[in-house]
C-alpha positions, 0 to 999 in steps of 0.5 A: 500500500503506498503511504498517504500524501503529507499536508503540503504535498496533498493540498498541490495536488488538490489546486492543480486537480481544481483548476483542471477540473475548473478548465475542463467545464469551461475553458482558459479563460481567466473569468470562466475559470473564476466562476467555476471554481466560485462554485464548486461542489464535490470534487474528490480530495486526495486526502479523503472526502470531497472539496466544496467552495464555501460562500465565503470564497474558501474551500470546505473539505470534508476531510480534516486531518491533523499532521506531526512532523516527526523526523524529517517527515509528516506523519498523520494523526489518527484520531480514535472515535468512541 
């Protein structure tokens, strides 16, 4: 199984794979690729969940993660539910 992605790294892969996404249901033009990505919904995450475009103009993920750097790499936090 391939190790999941550090914070950093994952959250690259998610801009570069939203303005994909947003000029392949527009095209590349600055504005059209504006007004996708001010509402986007569901687009999967590398990290797990999706990424939605808030009204705020800020991305909600649904899946939250917590990262320790320990050594020279990013580990994720497991977080235990009751």
């Amino acid at each position: 199984m391939a190790p999941e992605p550090g914070y950093q790294p994952a959250e690259a892969y998610d801009i570069i794979k939203l303005f994909a996404y947003a000029i392949g249901r527009s095209s590349y033009n600055d504005e059209a690729i504006r007004n996708v990505l001010a509402v986007v919904k569901g687009v999967p995450s590398v990290r797990g969940g999706t990424i939605t475009m808030g009204a705020d103009h800020y991305t909600v993920g649904e899946a939250a993660s917590l990262w320790q750097a320990r050594g020279n790499r990013e580990v994720k936090i497991t977080l235990l539910r009751k």
